[in-house]
One Martini backbone bead per residue (centre of mass of N, CA, C, O) as a GRO file, in nm:
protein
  101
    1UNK     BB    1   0.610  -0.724  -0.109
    2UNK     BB    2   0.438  -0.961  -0.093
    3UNK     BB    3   0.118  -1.059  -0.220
    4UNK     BB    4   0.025  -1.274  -0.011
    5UNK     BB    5   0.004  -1.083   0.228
    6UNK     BB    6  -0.243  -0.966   0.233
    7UNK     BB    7  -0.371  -1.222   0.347
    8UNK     BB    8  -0.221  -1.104   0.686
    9UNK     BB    9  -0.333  -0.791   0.648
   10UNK     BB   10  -0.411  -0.525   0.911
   11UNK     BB   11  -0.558  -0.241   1.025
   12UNK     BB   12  -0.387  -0.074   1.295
   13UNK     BB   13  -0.626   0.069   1.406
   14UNK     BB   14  -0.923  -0.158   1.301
   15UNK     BB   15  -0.895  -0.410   1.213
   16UNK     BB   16  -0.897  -0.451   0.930
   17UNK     BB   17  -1.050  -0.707   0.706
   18UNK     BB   18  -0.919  -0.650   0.443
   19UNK     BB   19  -0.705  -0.498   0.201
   20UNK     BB   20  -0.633  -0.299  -0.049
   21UNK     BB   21  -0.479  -0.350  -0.339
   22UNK     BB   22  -0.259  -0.091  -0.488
   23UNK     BB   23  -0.076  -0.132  -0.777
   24UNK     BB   24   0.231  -0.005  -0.933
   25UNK     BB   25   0.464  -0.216  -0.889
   26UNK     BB   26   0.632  -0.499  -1.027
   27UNK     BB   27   0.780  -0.820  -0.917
   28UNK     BB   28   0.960  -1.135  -1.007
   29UNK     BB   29   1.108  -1.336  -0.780
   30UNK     BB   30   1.152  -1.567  -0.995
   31UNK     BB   31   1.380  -1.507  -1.255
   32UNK     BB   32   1.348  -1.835  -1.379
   33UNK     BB   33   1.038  -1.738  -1.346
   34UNK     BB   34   0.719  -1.703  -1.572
   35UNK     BB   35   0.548  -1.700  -1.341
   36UNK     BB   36   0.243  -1.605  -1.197
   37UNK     BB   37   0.195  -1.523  -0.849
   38UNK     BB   38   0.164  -1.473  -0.552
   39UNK     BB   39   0.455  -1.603  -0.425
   40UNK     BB   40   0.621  -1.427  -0.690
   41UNK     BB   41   0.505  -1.134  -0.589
   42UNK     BB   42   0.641  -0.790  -0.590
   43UNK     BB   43   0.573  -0.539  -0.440
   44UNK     BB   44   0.731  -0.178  -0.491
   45UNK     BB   45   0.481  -0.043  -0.556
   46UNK     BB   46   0.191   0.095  -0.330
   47UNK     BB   47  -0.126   0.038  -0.166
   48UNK     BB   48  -0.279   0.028   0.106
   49UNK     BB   49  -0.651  -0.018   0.207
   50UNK     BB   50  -0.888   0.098   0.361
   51UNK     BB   51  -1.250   0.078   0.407
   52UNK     BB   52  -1.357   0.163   0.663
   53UNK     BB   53  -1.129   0.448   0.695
   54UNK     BB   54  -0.931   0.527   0.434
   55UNK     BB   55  -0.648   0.429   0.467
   56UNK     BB   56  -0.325   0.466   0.360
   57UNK     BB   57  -0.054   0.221   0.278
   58UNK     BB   58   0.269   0.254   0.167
   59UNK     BB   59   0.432   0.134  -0.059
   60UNK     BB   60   0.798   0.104  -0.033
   61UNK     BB   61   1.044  -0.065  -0.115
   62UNK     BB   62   0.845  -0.323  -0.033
   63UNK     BB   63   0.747  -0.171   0.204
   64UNK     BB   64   0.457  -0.159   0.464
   65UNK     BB   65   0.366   0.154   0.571
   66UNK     BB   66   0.193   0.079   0.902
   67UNK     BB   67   0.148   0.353   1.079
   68UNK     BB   68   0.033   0.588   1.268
   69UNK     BB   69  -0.041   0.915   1.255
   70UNK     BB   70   0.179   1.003   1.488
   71UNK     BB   71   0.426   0.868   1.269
   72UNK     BB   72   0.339   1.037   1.033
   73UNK     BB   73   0.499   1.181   0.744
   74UNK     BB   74   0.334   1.413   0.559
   75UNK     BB   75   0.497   1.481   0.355
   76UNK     BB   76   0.588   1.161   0.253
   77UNK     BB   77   0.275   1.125   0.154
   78UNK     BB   78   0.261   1.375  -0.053
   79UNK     BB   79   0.499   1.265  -0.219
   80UNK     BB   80   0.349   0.990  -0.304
   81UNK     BB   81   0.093   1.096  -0.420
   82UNK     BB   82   0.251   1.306  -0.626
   83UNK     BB   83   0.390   1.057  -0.770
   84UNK     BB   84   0.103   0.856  -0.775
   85UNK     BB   85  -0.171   0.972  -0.895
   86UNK     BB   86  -0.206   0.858  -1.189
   87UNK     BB   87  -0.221   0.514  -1.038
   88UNK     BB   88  -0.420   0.630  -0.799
   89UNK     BB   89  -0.750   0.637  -0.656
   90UNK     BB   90  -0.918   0.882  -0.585
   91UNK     BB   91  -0.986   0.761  -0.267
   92UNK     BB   92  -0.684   0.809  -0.209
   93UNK     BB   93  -0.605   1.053  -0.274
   94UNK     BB   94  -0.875   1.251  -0.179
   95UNK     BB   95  -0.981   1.048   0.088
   96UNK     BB   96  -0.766   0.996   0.220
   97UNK     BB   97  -0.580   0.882   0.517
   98UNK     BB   98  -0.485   1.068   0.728
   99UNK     BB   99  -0.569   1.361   0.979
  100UNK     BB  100  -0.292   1.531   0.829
  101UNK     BB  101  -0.383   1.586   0.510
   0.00000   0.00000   0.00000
């Protein structure tokens, strides 16, 4: 996901803008530029928060998993903070949302 995204992205649950985001690892997208913008940072893996509801969506491979609750697999969410715990904020590992964990 581009980081630039950030500031078009709100939570599908309850429509809050903006949310946070927590970078995990990040790349820049022009390899030839080594100046770091947002339009040039990619983040592969990361979690965006709402701050209304407490949700946190993964960013996997790039991709920010933006599901509902009822669509979200329990296991991989359990297994991504259990991968980045260490990475990311207490408000995020134990009291984020989805209500399935």
């Amino acid at each position: 996901m581009k980081k630039s995204m950030v500031d078009i992205l709100a939570c599908p649950i309850d429509k809050h803008y903006p949310l946070e985001l927590f970078e995990i690892n990040i790349k820049n997208d022009n390899e030839n530029n080594n100046v770091y913008n947002n339009s040039n940072i990619v983040i592969t893996e990361g979690v965006l928060f709402c701050t209304k509801c407490s949700r946190f969506y993964p960013i996997i491979d790039e991709i920010p998993v933006m599901l509902p609750d009822e669509l979200r697999e329990k296991q991989t969410d359990i297994d991504f903070l259990k991968q980045w715990n260490n990475k990311l904020p207490e408000k995020v590992v134990k009291r984020g949302n989805p209500w399935h964990l």
